[in-house]
C-alpha positions in Angstrom: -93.2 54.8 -158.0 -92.1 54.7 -161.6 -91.9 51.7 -163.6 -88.4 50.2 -165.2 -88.3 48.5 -168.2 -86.6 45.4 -167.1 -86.2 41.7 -169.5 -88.2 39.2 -167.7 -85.2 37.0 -167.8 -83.8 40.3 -165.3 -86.9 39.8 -163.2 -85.9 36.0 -163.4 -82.3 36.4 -161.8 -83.8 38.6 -159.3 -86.1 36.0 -157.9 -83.6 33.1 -158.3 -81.0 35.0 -156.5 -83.4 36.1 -153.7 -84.6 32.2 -153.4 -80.9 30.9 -153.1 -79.8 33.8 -150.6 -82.9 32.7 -148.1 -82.0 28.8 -148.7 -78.1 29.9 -148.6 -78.0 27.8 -151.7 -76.2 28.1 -155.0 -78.1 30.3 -157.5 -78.5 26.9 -160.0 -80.2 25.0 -157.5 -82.8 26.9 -158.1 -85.1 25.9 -160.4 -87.8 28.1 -162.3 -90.6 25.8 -162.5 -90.3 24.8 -158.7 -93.3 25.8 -157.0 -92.8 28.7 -154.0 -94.1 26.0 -151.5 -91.9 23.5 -153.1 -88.4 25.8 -152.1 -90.0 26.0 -148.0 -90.8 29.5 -148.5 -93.0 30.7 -146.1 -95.6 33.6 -146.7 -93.5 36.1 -144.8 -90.1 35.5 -147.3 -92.1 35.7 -150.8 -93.9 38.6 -149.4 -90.2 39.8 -148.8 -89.2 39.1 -152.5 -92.5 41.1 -153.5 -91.6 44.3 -151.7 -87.6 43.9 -153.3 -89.3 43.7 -156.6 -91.7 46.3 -156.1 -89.2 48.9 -154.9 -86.5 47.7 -157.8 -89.3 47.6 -160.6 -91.1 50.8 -159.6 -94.4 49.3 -159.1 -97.0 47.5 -157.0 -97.4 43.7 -157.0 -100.4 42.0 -155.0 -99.2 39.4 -152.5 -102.0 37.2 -154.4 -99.7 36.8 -157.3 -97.2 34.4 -156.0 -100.6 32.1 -155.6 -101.7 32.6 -158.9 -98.0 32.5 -160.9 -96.3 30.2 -158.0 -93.0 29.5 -159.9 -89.9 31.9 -160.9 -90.6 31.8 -164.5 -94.6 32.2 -163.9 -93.9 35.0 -161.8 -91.3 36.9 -163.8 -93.2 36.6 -167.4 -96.5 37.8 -165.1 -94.7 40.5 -163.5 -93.0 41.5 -167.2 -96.2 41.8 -169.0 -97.6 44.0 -166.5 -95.1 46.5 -166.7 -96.1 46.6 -170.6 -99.6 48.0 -169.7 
């Protein structure tokens, strides 16, 4: 896999459109600093969202991250800085 170089606010819209397409919900219902749990995501759909990002940013994510960065904005600054290294 290759990395992008994506904005985090990129990663951001990515997440939030993923959330509201699985909730068929408007995209600005979804807030950033609602927790995963909070939305009535289930493992199996933010494992999904992992292997979207991971196959549109070019690299691997561990499922473990959505537990320790459990919001959209957590998740995208997380997933941003690590593409920096």
């Amino acid at each position: 896999m290759s990395k992008r170089v994506v904005k985090p606010e990129d990663i951001t819209a990515k997440c939030a459109v993923f959330i509201a397409e699985q909730l068929q919900r408007p995209v600005a219902s979804v807030h950033l600093d609602t927790e995963f749990d909070d939305f009535g995501l289930d493992s199996a759909l933010v494992t999904s969202m992992l292997i979207e990002l991971e196959e549109w940013l070019g690299v691997e994510l561990s499922p473990s991250l959505v537990f320790e960065e459990p919001t959209v904005r957590r998740l995208s600054l997380a997933i941003s800085q690590r593409l920096l290294e």
